[in-house]
C-alpha positions in Angstrom: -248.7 -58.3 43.8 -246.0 -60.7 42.0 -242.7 -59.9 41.6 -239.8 -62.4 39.9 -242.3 -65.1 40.5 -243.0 -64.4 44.6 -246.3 -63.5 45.9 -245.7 -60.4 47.6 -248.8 -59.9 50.6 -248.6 -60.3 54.8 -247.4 -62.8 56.2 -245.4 -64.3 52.4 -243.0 -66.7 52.8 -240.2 -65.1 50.7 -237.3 -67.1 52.5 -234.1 -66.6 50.5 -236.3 -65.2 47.7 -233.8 -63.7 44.9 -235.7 -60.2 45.2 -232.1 -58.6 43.8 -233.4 -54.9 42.0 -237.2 -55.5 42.8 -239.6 -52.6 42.8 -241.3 -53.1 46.0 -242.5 -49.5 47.1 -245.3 -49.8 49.3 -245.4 -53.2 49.6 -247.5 -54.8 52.5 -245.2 -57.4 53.8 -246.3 -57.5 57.8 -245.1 -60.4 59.1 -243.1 -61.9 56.0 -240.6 -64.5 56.5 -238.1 -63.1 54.3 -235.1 -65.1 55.9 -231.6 -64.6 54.0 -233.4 -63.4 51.2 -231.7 -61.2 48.9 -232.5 -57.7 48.5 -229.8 -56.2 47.2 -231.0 -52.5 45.3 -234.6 -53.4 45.6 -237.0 -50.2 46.4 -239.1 -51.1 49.8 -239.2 -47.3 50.4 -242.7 -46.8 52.1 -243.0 -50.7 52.5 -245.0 -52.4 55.6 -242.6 -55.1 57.1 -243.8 -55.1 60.2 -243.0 -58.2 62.4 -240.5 -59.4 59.3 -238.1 -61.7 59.5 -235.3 -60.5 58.2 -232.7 -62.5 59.8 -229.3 -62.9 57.1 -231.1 -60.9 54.4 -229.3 -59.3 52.6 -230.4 -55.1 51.8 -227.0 -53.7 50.6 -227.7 -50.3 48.9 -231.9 -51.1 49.0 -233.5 -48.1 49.6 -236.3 -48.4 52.7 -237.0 -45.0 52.9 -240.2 -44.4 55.1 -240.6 -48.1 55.5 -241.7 -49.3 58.7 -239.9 -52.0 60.6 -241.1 -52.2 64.0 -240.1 -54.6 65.7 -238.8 -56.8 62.6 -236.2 -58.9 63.1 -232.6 -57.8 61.2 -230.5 -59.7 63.2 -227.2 -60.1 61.1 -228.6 -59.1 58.0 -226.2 -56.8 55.6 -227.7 -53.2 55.1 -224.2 -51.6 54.1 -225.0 -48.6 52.3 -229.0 -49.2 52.2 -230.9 -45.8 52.5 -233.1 -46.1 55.7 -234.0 -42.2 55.7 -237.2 -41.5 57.8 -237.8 -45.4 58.3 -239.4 -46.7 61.5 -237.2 -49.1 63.6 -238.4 -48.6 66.8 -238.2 -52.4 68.4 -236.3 -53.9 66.0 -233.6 -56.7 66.4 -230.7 -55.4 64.2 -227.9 -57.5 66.4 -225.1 -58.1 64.8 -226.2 -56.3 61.7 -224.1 -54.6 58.9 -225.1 -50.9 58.7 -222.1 -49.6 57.4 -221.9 -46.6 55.2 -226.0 -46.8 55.7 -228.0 -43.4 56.3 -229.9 -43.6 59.1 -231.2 -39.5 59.3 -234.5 -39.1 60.9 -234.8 -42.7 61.7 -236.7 -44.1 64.6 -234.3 -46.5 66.7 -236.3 -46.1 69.9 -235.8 -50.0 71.6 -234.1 -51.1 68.8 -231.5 -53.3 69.9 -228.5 -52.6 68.1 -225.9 -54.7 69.8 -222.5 -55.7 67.7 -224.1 -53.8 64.8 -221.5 -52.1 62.5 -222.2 -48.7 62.3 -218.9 -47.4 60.5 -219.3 -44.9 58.5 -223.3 -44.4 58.8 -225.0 -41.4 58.9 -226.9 -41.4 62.6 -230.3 -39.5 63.6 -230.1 -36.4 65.2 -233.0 -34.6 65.8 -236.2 -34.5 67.0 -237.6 -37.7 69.8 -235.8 -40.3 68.3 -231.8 -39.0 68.4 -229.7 -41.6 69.2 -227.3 -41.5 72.1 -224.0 -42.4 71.8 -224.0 -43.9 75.2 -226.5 -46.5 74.2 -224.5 -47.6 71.6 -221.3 -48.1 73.3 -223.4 -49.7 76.3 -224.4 -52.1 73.7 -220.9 -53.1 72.0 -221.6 -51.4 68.6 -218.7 -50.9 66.0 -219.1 -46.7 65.7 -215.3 -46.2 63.7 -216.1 -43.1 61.2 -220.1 -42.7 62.0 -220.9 -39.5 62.0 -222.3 -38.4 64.9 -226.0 -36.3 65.5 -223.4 -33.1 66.1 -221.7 -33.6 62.5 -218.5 -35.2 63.8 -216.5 -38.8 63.1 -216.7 -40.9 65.9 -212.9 -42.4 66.1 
């Protein structure tokens, strides 16, 4: 697949690729090195990124429903107000990551590590194996102001 000129397959390097918009639903993109690149609205909803690199991209409002990230790395990478419904994340590296605003409902954060992420205002998982405990996160230095919480409620 080619999209704005990339070669979208395993293992592309797509490093600070301008993929602003791109339709990339069910893309296979295990082990891409997608470094700082820009993926602001694109559409990786049932995408394969295993293994990515996704350190400094940028995801704001991209929808990644269903996608699986295991153990890709995120670190710092903006995904304010992305869409991660039903995503897999377990192992990831989101440290220092922007999640705000981002809805994060029946998503699988089992290992992730989600230290210094900004969580304000997302919407967390809770239900099922994969509920995320508030503990953990304060443990691990996240920014919680106005998440709302598994039970409904604002964290303050």
């Amino acid at each position: 697949m080619e999209v704005n000129g990339y070669k979208i397959e395993p293992g592309a390097d797509l490093e600070e690729a301008d993929l602003t918009g791109a339709d990339l639903t069910g893309a296979n993109l295990i082990g891409a090195d997608l470094y700082r690149a820009i993926l602001v609205g694109a559409d990786l909803s049932g995408a394969n990124l295993t293994g990515a690199n996704l350190i400094g991209a940028d995801l704001s409002g991209a929808n990644l429903t269903d996608a699986n990230l295991t153990g890709a790395n995120l670190s710092g990478a903006n995904l304010g107000g992305a869409n991660l419904g039903g995503a897999n994340l377990s192992g990831a590296d989101l440290y220092d990551s922007n999640l705000y605003e981002a809805n994060l409902r029946e998503v699988n954060l089992t290992g992730a590590d989600l230290t210094w992420a900004n969580l304000t205002g997302a919407w967390l998982p809770g239900s099922g194996d994969h509920s995320l405990s508030i503990g953990s996160l304060d443990q691990n230095d996240a920014i919680l102001t106005g998440a709302t919480m598994p039970d409904g409620s604002k964290h303050d």
